[in-house]
N, CA, C and O atoms as a DFTB+ gen file, in Angstrom:
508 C
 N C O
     1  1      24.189      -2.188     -12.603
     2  2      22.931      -1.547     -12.254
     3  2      21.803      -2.241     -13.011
     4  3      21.874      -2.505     -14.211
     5  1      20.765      -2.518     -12.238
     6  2      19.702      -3.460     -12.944
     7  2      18.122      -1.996     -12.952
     8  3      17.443      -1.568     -12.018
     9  1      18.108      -1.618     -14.648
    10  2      17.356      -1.227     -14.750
    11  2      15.702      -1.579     -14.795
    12  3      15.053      -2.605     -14.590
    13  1      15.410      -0.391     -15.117
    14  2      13.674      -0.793     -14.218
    15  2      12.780      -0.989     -15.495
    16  3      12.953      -0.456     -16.591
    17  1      11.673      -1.965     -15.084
    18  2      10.969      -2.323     -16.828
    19  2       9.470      -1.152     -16.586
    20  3       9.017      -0.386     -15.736
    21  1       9.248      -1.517     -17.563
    22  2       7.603      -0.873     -17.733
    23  2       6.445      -1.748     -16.661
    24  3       5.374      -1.352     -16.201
    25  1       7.241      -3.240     -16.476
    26  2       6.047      -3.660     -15.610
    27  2       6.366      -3.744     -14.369
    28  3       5.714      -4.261     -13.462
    29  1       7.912      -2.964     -14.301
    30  2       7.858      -2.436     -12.509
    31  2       7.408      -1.029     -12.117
    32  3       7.163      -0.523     -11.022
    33  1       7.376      -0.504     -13.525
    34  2       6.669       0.663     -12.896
    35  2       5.764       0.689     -12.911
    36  3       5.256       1.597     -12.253
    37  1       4.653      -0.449     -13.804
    38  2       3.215      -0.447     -13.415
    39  2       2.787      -0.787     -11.854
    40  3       1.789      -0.391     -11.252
    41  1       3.696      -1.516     -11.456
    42  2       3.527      -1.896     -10.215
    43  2       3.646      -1.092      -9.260
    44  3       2.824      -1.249      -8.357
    45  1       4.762       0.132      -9.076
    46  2       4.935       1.129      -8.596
    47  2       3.694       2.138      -8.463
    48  3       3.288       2.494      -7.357
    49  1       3.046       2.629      -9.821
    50  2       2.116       3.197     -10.051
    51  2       0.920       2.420      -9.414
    52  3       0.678       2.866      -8.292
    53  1       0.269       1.608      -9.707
    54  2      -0.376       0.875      -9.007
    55  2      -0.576       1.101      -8.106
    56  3      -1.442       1.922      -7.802
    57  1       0.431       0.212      -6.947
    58  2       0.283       0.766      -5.522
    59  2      -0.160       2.663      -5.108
    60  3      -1.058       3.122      -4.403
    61  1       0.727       3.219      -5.762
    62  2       0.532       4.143      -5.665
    63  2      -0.610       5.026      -6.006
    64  3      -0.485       6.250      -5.978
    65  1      -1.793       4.400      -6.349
    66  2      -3.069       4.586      -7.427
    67  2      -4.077       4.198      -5.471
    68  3      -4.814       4.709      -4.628
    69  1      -3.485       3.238      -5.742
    70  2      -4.746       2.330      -4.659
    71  2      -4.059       3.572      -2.696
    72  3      -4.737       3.984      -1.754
    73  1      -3.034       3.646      -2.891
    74  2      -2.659       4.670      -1.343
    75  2      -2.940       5.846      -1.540
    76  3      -3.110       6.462      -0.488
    77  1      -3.120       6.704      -2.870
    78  2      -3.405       8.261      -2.962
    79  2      -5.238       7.789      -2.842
    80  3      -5.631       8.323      -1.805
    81  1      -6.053       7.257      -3.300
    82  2      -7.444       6.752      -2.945
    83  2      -7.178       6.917      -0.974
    84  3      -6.936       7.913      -0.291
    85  1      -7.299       5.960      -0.726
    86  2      -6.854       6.236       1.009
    87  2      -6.651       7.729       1.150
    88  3      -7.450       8.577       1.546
    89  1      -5.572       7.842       0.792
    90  2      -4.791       9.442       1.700
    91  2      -5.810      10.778       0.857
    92  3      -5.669      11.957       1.182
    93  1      -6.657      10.401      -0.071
    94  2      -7.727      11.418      -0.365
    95  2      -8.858      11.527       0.366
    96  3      -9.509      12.519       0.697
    97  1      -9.048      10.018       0.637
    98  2     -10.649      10.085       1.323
    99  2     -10.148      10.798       3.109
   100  3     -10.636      11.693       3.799
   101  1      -9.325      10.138       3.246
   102  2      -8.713      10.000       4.769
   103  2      -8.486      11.974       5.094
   104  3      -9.104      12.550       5.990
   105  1      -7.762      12.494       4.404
   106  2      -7.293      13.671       4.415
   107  2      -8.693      14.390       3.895
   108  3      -9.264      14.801       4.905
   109  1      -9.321      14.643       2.936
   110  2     -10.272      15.252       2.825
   111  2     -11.914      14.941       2.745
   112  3     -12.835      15.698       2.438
   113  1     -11.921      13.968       3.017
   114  2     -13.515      13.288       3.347
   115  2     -13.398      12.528       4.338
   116  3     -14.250      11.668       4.117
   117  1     -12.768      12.208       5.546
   118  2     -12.651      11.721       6.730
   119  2     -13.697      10.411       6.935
   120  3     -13.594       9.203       7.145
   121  1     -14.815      11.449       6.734
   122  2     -16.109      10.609       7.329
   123  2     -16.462       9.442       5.937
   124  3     -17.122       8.417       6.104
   125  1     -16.034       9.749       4.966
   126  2     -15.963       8.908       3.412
   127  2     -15.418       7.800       3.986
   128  3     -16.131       6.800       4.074
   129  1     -14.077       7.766       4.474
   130  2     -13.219       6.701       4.705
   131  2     -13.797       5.451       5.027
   132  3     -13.475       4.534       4.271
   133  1     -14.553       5.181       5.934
   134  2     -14.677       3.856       6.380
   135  2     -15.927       3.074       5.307
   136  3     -16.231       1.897       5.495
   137  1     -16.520       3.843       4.278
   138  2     -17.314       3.176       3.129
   139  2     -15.690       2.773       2.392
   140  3     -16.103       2.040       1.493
   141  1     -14.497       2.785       2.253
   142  2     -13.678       2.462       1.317
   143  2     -13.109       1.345       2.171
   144  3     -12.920       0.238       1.667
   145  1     -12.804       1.610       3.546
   146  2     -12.160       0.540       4.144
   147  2     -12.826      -0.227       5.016
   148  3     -14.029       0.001       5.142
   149  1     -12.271      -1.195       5.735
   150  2     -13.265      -2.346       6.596
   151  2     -13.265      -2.232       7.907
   152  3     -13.313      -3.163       8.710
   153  1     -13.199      -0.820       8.195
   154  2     -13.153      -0.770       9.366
   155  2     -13.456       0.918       9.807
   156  3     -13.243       1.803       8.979
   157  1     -13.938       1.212      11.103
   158  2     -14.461       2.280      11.690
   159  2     -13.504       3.235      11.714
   160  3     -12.491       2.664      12.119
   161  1     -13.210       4.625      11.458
   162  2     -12.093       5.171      12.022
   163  2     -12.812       6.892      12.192
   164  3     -13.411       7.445      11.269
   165  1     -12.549       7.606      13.754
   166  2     -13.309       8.702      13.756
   167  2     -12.368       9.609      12.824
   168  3     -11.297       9.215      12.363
   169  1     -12.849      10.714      12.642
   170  2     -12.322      11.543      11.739
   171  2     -11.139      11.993      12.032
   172  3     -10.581      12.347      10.994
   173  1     -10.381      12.174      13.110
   174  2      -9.249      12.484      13.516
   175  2      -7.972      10.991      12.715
   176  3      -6.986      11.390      12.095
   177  1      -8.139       9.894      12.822
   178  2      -7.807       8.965      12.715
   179  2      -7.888       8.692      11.560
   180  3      -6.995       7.972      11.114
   181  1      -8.612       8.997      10.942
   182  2      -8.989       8.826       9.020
   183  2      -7.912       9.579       8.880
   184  3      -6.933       9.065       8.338
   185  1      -7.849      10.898       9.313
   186  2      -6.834      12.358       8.636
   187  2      -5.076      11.422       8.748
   188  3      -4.226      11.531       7.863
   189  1      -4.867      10.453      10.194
   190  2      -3.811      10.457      10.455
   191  2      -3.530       9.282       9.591
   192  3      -2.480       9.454       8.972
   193  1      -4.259       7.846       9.267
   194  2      -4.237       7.211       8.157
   195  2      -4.031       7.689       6.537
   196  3      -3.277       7.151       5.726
   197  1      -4.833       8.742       6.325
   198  2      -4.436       8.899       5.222
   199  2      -2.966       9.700       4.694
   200  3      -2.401       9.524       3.615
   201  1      -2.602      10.509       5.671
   202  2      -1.272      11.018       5.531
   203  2      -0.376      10.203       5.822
   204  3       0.791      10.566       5.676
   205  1      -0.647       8.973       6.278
   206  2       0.803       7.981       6.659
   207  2       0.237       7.394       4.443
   208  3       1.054       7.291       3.528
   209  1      -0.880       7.228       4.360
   210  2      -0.932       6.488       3.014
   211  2      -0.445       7.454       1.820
   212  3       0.171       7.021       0.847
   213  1      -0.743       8.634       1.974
   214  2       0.136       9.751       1.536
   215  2       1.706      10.321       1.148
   216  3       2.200      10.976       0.230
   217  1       2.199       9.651       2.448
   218  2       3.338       9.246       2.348
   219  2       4.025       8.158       1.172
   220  3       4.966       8.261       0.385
   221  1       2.725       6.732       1.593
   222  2       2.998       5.640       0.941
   223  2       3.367       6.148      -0.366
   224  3       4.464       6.070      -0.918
   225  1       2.456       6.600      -0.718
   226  2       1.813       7.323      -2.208
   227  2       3.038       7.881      -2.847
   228  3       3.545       7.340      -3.830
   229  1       3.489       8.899      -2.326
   230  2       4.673       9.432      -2.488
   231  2       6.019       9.122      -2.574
   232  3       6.836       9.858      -3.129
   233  1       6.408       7.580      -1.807
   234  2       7.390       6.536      -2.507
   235  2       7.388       6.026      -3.446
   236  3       8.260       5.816      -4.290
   237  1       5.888       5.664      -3.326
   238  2       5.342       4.539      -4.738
   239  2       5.759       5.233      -5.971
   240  3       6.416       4.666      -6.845
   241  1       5.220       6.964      -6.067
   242  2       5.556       7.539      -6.879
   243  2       6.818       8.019      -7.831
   244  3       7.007       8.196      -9.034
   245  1       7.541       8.122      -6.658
   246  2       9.114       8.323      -6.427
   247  2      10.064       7.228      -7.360
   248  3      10.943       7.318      -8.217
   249  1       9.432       6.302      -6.747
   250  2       9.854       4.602      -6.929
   251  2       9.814       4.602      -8.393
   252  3      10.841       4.319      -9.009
   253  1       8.469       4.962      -9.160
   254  2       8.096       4.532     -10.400
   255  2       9.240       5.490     -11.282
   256  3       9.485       5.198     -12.452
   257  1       9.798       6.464     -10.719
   258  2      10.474       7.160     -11.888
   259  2      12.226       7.114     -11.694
   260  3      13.113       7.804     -12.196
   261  1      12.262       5.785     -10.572
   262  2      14.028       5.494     -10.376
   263  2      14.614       4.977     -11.693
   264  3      13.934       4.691     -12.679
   265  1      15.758       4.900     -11.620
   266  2      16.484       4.624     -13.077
   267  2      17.090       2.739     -12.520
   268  3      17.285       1.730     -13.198
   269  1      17.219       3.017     -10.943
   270  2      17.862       1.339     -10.743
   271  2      16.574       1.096      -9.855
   272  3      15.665       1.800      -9.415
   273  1      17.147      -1.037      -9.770
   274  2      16.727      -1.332      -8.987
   275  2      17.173      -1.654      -7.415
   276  3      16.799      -2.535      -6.641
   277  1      17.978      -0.741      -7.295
   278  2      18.987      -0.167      -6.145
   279  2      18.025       1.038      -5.287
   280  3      17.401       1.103      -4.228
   281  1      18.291       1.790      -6.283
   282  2      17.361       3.032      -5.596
   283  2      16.246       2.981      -4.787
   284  3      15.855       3.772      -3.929
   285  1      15.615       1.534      -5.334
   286  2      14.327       1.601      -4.569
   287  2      14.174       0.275      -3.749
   288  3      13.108      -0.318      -3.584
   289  1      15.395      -0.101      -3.259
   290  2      15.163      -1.487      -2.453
   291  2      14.453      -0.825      -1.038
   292  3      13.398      -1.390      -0.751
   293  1      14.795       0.112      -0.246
   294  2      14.391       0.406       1.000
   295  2      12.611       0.417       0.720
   296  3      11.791      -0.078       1.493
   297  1      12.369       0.945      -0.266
   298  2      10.530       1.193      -0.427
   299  2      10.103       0.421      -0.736
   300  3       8.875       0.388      -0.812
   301  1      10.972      -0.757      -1.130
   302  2      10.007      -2.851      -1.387
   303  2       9.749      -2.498      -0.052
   304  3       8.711      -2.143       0.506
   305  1      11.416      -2.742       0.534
   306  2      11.285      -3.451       2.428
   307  2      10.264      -2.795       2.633
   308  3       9.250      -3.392       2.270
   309  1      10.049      -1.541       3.183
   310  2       9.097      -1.067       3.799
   311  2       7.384      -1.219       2.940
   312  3       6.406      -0.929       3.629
   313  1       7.184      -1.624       1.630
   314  2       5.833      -1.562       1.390
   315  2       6.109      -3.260       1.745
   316  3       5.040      -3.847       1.915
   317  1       6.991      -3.898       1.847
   318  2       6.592      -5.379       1.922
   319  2       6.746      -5.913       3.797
   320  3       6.626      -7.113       4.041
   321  1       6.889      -5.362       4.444
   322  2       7.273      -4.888       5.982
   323  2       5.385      -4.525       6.247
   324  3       4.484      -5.225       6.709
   325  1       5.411      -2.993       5.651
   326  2       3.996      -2.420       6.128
   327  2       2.737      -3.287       5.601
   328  3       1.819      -3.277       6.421
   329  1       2.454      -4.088       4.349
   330  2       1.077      -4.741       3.494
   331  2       1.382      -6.186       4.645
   332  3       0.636      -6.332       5.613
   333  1       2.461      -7.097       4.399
   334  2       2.644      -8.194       5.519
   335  2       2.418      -7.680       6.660
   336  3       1.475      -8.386       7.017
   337  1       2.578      -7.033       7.413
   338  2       1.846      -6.406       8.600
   339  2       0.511      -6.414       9.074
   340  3      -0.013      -6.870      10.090
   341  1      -0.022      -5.632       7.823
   342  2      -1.144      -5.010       7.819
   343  2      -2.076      -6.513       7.482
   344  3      -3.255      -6.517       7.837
   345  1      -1.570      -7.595       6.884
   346  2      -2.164      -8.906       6.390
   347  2      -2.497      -9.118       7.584
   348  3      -3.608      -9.043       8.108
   349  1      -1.129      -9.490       8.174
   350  2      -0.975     -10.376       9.184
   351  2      -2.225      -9.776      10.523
   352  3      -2.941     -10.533      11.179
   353  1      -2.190      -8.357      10.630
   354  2      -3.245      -8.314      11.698
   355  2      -4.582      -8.620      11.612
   356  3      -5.242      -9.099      12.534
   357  1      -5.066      -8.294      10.303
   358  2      -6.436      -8.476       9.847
   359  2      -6.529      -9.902      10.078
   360  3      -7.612     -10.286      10.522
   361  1      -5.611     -10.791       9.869
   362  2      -5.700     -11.977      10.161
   363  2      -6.401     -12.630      11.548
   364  3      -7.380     -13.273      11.926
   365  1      -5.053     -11.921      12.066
   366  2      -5.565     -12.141      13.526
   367  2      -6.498     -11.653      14.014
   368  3      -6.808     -12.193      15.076
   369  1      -7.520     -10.312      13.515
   370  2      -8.863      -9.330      14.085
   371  2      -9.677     -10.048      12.885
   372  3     -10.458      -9.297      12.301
   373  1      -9.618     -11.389      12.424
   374  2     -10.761     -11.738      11.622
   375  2     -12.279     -11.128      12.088
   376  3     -12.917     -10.107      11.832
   377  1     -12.442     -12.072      12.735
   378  2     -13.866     -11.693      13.617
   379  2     -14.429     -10.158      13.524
   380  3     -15.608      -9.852      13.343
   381  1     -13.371      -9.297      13.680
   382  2     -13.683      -7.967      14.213
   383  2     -14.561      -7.228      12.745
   384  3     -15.392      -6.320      12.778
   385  1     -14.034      -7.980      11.522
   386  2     -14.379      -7.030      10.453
   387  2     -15.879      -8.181      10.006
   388  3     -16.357      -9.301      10.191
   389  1     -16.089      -6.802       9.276
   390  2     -17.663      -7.194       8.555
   391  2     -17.492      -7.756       6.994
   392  3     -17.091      -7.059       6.061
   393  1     -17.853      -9.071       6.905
   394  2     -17.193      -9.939       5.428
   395  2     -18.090      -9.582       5.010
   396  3     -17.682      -9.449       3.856
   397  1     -19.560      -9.138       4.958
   398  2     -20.044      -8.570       3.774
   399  2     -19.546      -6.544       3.273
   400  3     -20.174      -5.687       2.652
   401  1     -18.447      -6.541       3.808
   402  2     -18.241      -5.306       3.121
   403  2     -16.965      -5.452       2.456
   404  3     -15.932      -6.020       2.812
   405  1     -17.322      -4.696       1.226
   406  2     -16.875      -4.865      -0.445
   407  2     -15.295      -4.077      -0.155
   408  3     -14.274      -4.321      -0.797
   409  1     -15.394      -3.288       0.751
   410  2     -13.675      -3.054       0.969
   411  2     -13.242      -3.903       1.528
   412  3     -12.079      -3.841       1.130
   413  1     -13.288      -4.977       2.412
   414  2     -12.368      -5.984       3.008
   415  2     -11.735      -7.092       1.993
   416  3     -10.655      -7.683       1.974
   417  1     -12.405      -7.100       1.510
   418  2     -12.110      -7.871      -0.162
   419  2     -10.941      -7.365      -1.059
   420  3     -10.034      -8.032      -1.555
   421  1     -11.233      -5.721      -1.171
   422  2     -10.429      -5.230      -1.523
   423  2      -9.380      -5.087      -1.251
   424  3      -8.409      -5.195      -1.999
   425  1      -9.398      -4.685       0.437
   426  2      -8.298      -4.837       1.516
   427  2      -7.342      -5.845       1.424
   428  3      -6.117      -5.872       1.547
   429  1      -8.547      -6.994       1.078
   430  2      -7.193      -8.578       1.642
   431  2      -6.333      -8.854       0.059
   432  3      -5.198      -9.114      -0.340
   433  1      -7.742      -8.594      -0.501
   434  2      -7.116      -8.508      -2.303
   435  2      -5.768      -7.559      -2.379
   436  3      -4.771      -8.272      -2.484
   437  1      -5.550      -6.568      -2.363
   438  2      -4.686      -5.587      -2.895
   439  2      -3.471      -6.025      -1.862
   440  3      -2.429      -6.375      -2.414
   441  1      -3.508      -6.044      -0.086
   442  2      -2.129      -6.501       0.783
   443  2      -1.847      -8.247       0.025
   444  3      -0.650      -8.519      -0.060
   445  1      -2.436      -8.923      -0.289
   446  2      -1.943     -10.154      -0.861
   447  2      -1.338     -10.299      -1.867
   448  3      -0.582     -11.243      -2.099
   449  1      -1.686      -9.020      -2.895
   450  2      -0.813      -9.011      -4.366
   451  2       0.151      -8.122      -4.298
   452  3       1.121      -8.318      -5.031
   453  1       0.148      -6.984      -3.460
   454  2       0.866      -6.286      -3.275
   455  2       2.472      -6.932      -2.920
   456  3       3.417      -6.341      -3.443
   457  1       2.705      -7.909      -2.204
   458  2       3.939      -8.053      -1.821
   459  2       4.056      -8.925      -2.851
   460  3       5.279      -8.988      -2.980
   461  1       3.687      -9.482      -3.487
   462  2       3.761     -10.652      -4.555
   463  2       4.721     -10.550      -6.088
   464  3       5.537     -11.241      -6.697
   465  1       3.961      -9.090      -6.245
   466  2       4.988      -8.059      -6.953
   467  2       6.147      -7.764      -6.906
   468  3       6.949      -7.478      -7.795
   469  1       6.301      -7.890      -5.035
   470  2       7.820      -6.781      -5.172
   471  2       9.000      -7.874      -5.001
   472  3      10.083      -7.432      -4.617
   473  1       8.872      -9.478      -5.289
   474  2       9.868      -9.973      -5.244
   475  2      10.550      -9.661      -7.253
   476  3      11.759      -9.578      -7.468
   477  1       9.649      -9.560      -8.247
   478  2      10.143      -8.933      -9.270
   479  2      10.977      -7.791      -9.531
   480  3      11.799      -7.648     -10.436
   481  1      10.546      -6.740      -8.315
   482  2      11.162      -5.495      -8.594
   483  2      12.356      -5.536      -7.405
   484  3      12.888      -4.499      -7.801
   485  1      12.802      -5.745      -6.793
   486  2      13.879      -6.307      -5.823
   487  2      15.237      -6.257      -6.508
   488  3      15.452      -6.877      -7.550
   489  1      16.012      -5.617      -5.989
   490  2      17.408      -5.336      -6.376
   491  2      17.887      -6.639      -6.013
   492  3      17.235      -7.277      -5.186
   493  1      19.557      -7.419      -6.807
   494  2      20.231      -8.369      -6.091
   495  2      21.107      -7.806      -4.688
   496  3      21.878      -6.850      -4.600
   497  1      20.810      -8.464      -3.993
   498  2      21.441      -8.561      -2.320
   499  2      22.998      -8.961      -3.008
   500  3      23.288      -9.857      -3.800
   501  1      23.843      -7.920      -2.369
   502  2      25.171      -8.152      -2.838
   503  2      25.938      -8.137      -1.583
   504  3      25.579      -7.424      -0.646
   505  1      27.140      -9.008      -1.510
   506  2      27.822      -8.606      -0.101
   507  2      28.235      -7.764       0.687
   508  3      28.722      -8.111       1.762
């Protein structure tokens, strides 16, 4: 069993710092949301974003207080599945977003380091 350090759970926490932000504005300031992120979303759609980031939040959290690095291989895949995703489209909707706003920065900043991390915290693949 490969135990967990202090700087995988900063990383855990972390993420989990930057998705409860989201799933607060999204869930209870709706109309807040799109000053944090780079993009338009009506208030119905903020609520449903922030409870999927809510969710996030709630692995991340989960994650930070596992004892292996077993326990938490499924919540790399999926935060390194969902941030590569989420890269990859912004990529492709360049155009669509507004580069002078200070969340897209943030946006591309945080999905770019985000997966960067989780090859550290990654259990060994065993047969």
């Amino acid at each position: 069993m490969t135990e967990r350090s202090s700087l995988q759970r900063g990383y855990f926490l972390t993420v989990a710092a930057f998705a409860l932000v989201v799933a607060v504005l999204g869930l209870l300031w709706p109309q807040v949301l799109p000053q944090a992120l780079p993009f338009q979303l009506p208030p119905l759609h903020a609520r449903f974003v922030g409870a999927l980031y809510a969710g996030g939040a709630l692995c991340m959290l989960l994650a930070s207080r596992s004892a292996s690095a077993l326990e938490v291989r499924t919540t790399l895949d999926l935060t390194g599945l969902w941030t590569g995703t989420l890269l990859l489209m912004t990529a492709l909707r360049w155009d669509d977003f507004d580069h002078r706003h200070k969340g897209l920065w943030v946006w591309l900043g945080a999905y770019a380091v985000f997966p960067l991390g989780r090859p550290g915290c990654a259990a060994p693949r065993g047969p």
